[in-house]
C-alpha positions as CSV (number, residue, x, y, z in Angstrom):
1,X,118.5,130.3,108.3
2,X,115.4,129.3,110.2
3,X,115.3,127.4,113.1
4,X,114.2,124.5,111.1
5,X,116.8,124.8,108.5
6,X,119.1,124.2,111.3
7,X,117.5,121.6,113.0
8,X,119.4,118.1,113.1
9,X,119.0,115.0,114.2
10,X,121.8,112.8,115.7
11,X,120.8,109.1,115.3
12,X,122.5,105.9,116.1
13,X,124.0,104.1,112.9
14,X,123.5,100.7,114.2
15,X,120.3,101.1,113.8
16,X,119.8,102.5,110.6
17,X,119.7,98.9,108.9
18,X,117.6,97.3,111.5
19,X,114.8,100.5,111.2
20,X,115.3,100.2,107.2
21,X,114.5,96.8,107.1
22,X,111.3,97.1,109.0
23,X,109.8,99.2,106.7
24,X,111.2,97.1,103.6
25,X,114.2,99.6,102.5
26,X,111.9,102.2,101.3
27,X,113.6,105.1,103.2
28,X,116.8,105.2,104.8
29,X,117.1,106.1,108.4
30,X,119.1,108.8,110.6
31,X,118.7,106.0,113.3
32,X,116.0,107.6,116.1
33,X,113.7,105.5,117.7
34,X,110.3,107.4,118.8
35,X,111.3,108.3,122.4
36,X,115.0,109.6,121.1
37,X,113.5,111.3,118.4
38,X,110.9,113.4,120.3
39,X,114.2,114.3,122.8
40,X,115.9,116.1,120.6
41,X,113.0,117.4,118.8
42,X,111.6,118.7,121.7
43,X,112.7,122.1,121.8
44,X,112.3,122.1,118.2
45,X,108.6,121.4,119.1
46,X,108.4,124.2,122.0
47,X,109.7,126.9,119.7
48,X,107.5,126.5,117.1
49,X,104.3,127.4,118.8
50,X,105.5,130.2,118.7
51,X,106.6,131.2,115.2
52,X,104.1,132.7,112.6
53,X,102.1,129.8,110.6
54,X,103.6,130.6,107.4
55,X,107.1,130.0,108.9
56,X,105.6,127.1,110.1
57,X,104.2,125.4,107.1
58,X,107.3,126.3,104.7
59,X,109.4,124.3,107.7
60,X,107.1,121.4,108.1
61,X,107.3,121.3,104.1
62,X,111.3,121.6,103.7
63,X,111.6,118.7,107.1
64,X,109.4,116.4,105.2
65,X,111.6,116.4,102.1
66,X,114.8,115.2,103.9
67,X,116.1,112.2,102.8
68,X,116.2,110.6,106.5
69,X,112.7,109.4,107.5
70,X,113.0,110.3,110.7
71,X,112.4,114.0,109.2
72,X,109.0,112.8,108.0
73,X,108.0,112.6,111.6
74,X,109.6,115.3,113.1
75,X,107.2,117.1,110.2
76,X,104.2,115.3,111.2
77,X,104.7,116.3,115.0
78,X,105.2,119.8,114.3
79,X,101.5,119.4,112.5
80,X,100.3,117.8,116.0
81,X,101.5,120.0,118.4
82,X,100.7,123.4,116.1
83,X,97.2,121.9,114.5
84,X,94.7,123.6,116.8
85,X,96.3,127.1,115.7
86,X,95.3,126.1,112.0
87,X,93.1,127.2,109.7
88,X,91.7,125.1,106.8
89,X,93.5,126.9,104.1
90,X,96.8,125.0,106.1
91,X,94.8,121.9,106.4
92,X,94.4,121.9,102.3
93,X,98.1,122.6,102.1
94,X,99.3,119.9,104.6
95,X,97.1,117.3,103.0
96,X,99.3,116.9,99.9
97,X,102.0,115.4,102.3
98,X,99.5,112.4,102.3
99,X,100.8,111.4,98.8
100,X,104.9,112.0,99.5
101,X,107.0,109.5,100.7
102,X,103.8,107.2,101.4
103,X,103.6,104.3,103.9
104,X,101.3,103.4,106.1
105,X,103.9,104.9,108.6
106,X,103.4,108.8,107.9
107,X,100.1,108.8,106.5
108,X,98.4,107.5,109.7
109,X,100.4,109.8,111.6
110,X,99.1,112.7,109.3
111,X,95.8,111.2,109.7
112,X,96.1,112.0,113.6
113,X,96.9,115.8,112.8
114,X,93.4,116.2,110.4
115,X,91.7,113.8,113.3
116,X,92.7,116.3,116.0
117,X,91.6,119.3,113.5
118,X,88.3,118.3,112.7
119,X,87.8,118.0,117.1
120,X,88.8,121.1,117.3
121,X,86.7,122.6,114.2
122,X,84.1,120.0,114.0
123,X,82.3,122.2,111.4
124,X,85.0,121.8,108.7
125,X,84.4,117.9,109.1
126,X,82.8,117.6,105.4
127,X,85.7,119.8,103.9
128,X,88.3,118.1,105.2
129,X,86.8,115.0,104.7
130,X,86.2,116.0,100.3
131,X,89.9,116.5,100.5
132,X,90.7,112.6,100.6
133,X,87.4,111.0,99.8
134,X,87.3,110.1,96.1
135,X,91.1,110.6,95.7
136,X,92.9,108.2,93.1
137,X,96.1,107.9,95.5
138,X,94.7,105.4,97.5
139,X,96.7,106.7,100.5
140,X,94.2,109.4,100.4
141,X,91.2,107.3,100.7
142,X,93.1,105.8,103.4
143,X,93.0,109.0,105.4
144,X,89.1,109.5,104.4
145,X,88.2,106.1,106.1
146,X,89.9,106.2,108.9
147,X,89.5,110.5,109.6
148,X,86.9,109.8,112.1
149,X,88.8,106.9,114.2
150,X,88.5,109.6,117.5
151,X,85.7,110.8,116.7
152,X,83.5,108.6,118.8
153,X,79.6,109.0,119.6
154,X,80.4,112.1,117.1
155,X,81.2,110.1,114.0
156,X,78.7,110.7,111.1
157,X,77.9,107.6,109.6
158,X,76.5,108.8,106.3
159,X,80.4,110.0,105.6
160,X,81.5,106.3,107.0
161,X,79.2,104.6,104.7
162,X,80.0,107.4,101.6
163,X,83.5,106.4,101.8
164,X,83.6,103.0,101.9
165,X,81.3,101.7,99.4
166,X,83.1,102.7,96.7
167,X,86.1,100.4,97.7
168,X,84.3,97.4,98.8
169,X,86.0,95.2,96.2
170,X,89.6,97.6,96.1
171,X,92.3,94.9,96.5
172,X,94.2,97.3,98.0
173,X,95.7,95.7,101.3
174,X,95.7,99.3,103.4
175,X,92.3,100.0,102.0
176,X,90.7,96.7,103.1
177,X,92.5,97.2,106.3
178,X,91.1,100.7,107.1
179,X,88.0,99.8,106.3
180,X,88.4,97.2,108.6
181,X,89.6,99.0,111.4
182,X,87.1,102.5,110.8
183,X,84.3,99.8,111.3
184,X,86.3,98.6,114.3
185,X,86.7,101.6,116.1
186,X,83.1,102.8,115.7
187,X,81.7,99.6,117.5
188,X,82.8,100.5,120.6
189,X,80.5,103.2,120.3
190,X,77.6,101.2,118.1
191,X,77.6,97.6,117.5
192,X,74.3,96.8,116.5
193,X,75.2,100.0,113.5
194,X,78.5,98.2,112.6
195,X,77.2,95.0,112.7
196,X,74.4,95.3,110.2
197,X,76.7,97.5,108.1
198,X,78.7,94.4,107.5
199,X,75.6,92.1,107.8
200,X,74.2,94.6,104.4
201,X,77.6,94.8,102.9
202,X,79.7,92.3,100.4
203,X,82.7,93.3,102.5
204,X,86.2,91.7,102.1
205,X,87.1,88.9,104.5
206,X,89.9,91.3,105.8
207,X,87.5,93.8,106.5
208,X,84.3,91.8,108.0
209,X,87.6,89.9,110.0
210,X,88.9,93.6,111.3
211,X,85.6,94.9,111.9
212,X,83.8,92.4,113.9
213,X,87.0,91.7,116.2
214,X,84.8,93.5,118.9
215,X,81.3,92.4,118.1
């Protein structure tokens, strides 16, 4: 057994409900909040830095398929702390978690790990990118508008304009509200760009209302 097969967590059951609940039953809960969680993951954490990627991947993989959510993002901060030692080919992999046990919950948080690796490899921007963009599974398009949240004065707007066009009239609540917060984020860096973007645009109201918060 690997380290991560033997990996538990050790959560508090009166909190299960409560934690359920809030994200509307969906998953069941081990009982964790965040700053418990990362305690006990911690060496977890630690020790996989050092382990070979393949090791790596095939325990990110079995975590995530745990019934207990909390799993999910133990998985997902394994991808964060170990995503600078990545190649694409793991990023391709990984990205499939986007689709499994979906809420807005773990796929922002896997969003974070492809944000950080497109910092660190800025010249695989446009491949990771073509690995969400397009994508039926809406959750995917998720993670192709809001890829570039970090990315600041280094966000390409030609890929923020590519990927939201085509959902301008998606009733899609978490599409609406990316699109919304993507156009957010960027005007802190360019207002006068985000601005006319939603001057030009038939945007939703959730969107132009997201999007302008700053203007």
């Amino acid at each position: 057994m690997t380290m991560f097969d033997q990996f538990q967590l050790k959560g508090d059951s009166a909190l299960r409900a409560p934690m359920a609940h809030y994200m509307r039953n969906q998953f069941i809960f081990a009982g964790l909040k965040t700053p418990e969680r990362k305690l006990q993951s911690k060496t977890l954490i630690k020790q996989s830095k050092k382990v070979a990627i393949p090791e790596l991947l095939t325990g990110i993989e079995a975590l995530y398929q745990r019934s207990e959510r909390e799993y999910q993002y133990v998985a997902i901060d394994l991808i964060v702390a170990n995503v600078k030692r990545m190649s694409f080919t793991e990023i391709q992999q990984l990205a499939k978690l986007v689709t499994q046990k979906s809420w807005w919950d773990s796929v922002d948080a896997l969003r974070k790990g492809f944000g950080d690796y497109i910092r660190v490899h800025p010249d695989d921007k446009r491949n990771v990118f073509n690995l969400f963009n397009g994508n039926d599974n809406f959750w995917m398009r998720r993670v192709a508008i809001t890829l570039q949240l970090m990315e600041k004065d280094r966000t390409d707007t030609r890929m923020l304009t590519e990927v939201i066009l085509p959902d301008l009239k998606t009733d899609e609540f978490f599409i609406q509200k990316a699109i919304g917060w993507a156009l957010r984020n960027y005007s802190k860096i360019d207002s006068r760009w985000v601005a006319h973007f939603i001057a030009s645009h038939d945007l939703s109201r959730l969107a132009i209302s997201e999007g302008s918060k700053y203007l």
